[in-house]
N, CA, C and O atoms as a MOPAC input file, in Angstrom:
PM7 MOZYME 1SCF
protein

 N    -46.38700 1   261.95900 1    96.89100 1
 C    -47.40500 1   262.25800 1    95.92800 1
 C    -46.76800 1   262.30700 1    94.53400 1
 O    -45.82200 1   263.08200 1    94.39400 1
 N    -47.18500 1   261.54600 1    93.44500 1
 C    -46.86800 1   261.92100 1    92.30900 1
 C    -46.99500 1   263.14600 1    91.69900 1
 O    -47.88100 1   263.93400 1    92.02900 1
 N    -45.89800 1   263.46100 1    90.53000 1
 C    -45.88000 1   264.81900 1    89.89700 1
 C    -46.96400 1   264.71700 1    88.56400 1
 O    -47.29200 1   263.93000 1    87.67700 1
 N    -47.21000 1   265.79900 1    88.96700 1
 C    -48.50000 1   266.04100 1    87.13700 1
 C    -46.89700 1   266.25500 1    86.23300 1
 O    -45.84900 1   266.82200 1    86.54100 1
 N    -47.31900 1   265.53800 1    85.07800 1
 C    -46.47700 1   265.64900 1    83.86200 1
 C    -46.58000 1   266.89400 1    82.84300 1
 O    -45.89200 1   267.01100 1    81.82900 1
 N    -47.62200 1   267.85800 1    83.31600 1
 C    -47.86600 1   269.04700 1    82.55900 1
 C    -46.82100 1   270.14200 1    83.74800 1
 O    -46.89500 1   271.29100 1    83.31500 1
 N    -46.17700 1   270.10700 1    84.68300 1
 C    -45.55500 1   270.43800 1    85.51700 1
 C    -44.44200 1   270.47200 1    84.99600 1
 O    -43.87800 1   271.56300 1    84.90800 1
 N    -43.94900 1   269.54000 1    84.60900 1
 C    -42.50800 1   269.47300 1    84.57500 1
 C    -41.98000 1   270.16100 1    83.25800 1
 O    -42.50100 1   270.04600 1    82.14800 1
 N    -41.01400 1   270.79300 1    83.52800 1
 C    -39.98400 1   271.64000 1    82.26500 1
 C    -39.09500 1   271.63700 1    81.82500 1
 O    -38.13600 1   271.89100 1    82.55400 1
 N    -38.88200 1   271.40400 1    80.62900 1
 C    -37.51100 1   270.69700 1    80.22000 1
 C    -36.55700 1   272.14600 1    80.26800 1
 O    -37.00900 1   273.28900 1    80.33100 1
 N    -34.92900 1   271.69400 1    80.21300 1
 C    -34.28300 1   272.59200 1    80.82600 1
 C    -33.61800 1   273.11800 1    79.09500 1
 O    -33.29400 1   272.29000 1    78.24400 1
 N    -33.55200 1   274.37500 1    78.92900 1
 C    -33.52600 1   274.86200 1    77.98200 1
 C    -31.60700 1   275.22100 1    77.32400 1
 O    -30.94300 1   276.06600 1    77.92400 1
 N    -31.09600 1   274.58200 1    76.30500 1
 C    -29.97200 1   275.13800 1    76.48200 1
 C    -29.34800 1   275.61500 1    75.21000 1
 O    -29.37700 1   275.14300 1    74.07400 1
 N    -28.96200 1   276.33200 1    75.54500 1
 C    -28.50000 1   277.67800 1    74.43400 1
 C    -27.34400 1   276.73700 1    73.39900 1
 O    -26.47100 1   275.87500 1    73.50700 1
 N    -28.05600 1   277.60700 1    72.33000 1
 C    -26.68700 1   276.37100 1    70.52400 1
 C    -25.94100 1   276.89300 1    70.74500 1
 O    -25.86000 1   277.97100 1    71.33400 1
 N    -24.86600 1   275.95000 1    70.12400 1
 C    -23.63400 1   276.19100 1    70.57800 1
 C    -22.96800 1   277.15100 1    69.20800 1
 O    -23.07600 1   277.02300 1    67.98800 1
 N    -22.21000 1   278.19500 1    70.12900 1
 C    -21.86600 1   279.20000 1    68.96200 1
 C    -20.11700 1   278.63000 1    68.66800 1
 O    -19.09300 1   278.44600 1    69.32600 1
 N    -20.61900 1   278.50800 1    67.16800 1
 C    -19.55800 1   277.95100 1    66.49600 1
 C    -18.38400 1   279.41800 1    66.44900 1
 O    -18.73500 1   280.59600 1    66.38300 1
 N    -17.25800 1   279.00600 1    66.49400 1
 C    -16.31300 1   280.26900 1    66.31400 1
 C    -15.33400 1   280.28400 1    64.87700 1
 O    -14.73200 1   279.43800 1    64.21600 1
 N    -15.53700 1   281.65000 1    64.82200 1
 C    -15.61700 1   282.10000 1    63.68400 1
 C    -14.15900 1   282.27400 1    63.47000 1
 O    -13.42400 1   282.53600 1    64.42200 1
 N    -13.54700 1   282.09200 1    61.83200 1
 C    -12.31400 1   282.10600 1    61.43400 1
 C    -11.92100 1   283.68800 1    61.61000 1
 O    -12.75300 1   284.53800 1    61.92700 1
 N    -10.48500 1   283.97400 1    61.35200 1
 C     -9.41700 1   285.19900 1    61.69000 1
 C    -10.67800 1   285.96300 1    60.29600 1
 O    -11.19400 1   285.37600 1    59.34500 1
 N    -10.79900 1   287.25700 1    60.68100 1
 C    -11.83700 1   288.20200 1    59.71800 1
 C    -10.92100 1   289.11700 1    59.26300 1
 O    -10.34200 1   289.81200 1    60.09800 1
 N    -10.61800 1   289.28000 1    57.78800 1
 C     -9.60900 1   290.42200 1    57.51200 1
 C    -10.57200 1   291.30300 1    56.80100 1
 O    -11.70600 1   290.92400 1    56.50900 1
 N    -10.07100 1   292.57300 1    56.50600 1
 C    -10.21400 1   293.55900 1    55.68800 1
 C     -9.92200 1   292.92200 1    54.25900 1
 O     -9.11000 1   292.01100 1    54.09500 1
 N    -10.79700 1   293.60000 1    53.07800 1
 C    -11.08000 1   293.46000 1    51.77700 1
 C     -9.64500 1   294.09600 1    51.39700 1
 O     -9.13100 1   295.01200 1    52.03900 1
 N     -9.12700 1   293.54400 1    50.37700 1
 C     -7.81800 1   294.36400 1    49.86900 1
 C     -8.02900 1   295.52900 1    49.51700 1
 O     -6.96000 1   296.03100 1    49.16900 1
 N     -9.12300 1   296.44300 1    49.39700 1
 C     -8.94300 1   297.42500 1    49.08900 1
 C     -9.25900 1   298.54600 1    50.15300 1
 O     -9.27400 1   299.74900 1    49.88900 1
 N     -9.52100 1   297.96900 1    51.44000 1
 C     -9.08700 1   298.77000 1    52.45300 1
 C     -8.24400 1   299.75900 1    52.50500 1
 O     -8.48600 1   300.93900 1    52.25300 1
 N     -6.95700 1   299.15300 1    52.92700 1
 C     -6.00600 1   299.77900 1    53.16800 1
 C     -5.38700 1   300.72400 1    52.51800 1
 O     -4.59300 1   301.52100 1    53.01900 1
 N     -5.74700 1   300.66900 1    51.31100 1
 C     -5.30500 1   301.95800 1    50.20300 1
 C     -6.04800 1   302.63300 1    50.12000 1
 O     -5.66500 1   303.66500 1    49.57000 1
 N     -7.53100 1   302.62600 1    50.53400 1
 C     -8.83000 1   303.65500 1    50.38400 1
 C     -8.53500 1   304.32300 1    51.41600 1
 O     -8.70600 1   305.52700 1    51.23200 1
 N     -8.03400 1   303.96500 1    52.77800 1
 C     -7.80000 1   304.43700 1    54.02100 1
 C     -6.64200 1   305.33700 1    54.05300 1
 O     -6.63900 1   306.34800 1    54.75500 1
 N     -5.37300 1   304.88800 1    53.09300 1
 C     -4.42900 1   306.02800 1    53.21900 1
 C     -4.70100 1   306.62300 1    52.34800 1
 O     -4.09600 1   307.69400 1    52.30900 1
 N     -5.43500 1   306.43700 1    51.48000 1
 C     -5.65200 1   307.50900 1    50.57000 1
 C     -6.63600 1   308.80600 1    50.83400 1
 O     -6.52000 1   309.92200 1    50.32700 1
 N     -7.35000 1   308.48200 1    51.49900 1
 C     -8.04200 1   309.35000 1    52.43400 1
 C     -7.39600 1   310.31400 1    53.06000 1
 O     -7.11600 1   311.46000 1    52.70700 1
 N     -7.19200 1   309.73200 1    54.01500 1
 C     -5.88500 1   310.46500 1    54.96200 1
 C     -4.79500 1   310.98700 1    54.14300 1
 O     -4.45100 1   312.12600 1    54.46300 1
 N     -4.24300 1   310.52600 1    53.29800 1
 C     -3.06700 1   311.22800 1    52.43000 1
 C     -4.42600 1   312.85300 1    51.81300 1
 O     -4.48200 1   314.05000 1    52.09400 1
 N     -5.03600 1   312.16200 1    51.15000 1
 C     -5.77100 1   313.71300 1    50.44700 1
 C     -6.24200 1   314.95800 1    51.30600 1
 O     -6.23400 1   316.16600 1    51.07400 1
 N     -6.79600 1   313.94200 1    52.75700 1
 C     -7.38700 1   315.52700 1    53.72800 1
 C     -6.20200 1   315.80600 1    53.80900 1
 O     -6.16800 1   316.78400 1    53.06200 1
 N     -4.75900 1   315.60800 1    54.32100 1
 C     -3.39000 1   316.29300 1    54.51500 1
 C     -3.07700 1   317.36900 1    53.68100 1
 O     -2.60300 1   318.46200 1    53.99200 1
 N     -3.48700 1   316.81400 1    52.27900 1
 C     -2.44300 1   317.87300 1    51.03100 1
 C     -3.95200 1   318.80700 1    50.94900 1
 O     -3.67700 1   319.95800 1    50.61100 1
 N     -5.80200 1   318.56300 1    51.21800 1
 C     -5.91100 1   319.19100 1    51.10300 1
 C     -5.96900 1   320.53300 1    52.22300 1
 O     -6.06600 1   321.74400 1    52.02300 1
 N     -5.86700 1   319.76300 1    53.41000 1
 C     -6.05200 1   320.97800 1    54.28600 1
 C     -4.29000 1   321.84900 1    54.22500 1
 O     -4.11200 1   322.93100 1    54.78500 1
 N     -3.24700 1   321.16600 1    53.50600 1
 C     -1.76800 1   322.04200 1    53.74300 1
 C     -2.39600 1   322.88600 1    52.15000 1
 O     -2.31700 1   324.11400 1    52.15600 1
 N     -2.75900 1   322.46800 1    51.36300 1
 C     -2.97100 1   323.18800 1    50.15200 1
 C     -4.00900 1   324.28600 1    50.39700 1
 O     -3.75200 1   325.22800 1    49.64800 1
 N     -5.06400 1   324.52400 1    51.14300 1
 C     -5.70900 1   325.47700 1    51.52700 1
 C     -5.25800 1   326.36400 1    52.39800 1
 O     -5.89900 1   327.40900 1    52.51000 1
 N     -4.00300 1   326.15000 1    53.25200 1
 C     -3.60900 1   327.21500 1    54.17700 1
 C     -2.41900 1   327.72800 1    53.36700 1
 O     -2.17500 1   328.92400 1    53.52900 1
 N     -1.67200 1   327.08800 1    52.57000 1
 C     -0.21700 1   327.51100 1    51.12300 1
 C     -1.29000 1   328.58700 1    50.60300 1
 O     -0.97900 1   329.77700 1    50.55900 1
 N     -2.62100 1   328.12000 1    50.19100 1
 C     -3.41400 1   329.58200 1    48.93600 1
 C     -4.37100 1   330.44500 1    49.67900 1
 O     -5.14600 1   331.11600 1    48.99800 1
 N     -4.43800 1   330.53600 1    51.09300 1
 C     -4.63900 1   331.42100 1    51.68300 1
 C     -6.10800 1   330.92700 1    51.84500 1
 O     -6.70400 1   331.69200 1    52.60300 1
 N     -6.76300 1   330.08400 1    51.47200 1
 C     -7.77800 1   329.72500 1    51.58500 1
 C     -8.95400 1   330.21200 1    50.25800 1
 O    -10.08800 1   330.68900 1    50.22000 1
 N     -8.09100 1   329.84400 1    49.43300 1
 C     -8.45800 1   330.03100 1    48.24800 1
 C     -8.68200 1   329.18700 1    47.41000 1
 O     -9.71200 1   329.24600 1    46.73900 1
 N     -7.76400 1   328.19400 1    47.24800 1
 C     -8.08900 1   326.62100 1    46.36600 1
 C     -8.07900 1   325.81200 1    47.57100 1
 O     -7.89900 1   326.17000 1    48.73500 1
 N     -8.28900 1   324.73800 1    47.12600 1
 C     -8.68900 1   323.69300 1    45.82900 1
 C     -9.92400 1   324.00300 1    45.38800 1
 O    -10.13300 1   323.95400 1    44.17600 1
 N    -10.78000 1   324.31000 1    46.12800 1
 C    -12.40800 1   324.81100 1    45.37100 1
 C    -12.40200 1   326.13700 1    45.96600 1
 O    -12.47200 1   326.47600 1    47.14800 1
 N    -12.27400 1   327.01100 1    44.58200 1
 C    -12.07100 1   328.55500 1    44.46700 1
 C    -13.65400 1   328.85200 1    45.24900 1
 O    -14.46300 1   327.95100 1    45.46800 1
 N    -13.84700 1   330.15100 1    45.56000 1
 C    -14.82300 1   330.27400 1    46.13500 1
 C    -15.85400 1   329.82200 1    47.17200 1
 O    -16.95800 1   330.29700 1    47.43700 1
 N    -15.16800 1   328.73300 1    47.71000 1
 C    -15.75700 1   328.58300 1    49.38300 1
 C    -15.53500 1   329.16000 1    50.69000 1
 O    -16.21200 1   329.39400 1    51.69000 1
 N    -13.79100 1   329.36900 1    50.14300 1
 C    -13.25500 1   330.23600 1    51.70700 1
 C    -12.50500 1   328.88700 1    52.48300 1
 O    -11.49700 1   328.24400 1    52.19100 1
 N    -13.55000 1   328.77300 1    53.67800 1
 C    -13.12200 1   328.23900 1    54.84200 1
 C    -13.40700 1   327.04400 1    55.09400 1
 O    -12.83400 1   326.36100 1    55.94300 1
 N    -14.53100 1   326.59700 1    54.21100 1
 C    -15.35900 1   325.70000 1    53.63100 1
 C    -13.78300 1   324.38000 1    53.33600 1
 O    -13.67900 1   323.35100 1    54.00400 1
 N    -12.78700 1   324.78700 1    52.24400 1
 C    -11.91400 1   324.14100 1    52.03900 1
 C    -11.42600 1   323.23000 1    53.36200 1
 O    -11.17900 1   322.02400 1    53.40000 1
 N    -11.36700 1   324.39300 1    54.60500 1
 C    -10.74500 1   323.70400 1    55.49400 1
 C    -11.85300 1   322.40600 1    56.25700 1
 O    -11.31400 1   321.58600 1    57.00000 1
 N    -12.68300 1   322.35800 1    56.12000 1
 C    -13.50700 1   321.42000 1    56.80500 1
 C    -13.70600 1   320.22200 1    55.73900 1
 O    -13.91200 1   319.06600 1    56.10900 1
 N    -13.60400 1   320.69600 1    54.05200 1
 C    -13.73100 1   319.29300 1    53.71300 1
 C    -12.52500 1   318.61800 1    53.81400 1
 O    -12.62400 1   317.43100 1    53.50400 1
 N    -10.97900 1   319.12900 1    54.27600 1
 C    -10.41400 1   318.68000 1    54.03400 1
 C    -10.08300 1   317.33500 1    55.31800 1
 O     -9.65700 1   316.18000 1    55.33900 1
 N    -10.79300 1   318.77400 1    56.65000 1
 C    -11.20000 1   317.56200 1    57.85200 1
 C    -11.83100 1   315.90600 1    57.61400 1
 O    -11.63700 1   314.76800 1    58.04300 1
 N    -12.64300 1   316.58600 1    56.70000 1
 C    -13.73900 1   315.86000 1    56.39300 1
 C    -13.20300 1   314.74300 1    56.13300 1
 O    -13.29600 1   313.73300 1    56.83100 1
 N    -12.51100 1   314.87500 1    54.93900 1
 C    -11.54700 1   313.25500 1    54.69400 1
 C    -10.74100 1   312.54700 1    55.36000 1
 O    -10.49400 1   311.34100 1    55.34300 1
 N    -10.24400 1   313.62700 1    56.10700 1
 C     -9.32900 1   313.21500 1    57.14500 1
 C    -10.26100 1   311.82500 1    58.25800 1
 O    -10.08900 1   310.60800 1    58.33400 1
 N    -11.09800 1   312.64400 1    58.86100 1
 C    -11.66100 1   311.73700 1    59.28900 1
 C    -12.30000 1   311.11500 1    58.97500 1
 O    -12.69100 1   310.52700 1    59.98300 1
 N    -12.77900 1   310.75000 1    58.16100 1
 C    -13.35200 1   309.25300 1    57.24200 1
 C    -12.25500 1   308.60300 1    57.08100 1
 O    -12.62000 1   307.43400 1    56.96100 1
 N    -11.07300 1   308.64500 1    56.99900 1
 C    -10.02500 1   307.81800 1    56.92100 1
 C     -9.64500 1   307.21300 1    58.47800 1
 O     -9.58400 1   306.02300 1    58.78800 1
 N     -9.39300 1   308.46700 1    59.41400 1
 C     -9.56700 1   307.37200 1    60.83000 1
 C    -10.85200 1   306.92200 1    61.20800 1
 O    -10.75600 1   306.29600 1    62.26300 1
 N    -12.13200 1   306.98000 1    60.75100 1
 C    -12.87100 1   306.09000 1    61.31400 1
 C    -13.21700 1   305.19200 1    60.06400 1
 O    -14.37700 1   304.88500 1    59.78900 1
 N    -12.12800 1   304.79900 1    59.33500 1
 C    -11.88000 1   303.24300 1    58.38500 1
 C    -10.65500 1   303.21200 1    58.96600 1
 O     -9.94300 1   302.60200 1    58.16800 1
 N     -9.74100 1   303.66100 1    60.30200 1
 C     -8.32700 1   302.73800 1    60.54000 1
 C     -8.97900 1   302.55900 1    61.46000 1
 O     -8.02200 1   301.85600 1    61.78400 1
 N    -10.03600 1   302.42500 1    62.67900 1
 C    -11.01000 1   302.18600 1    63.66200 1
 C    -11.45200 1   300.65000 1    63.31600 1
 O    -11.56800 1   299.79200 1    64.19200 1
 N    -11.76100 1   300.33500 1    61.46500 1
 C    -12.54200 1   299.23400 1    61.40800 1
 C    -11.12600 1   298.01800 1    60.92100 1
 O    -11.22000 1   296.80600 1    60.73100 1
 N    -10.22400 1   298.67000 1    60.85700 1
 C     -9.21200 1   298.24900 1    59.96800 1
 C     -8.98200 1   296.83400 1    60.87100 1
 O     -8.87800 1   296.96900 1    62.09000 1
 N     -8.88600 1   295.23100 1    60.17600 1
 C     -8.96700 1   294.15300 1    61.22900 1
 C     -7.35700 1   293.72100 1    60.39300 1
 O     -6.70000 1   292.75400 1    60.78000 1

């Protein structure tokens, strides 16, 4: 028996993924990243040296978390670091 021509399905095939050149980091990566990390260091050693008193007088304890704070924004930019 012949086939109905509204039957038949053409076979579908996926484009072809072109591959992509070596991807680096922007030059100014790498110095935003240690610089990060260098500042949470001096600021969290500089808040436990003044008792928890500077770098920003009047927060307390506060000092110690922003200093986390930078800290880790700097390892999660050595995470993206290519």
């Amino acid at each position: 028996m012949p086939k109905s021509r509204s039957r038949q399905k053409s076979h579908y095939t996926a484009p072809q993924e072109r591959p992509k050149g070596p991807q680096v980091s922007p030059p100014w990566f790498v110095p935003v990243l240690v610089g990060l990390l260098v500042l949470g260091l001096v600021w969290i050693v500089v808040t436990y040296l003044s008792n928890f008193d500077y770098p920003v007088p009047g927060i307390g304890a506060w000092n110690l978390g922003i200093g986390f704070a930078f800290a880790l924004v700097g390892m999660g930019m050595a995470t993206r670091w290519k």
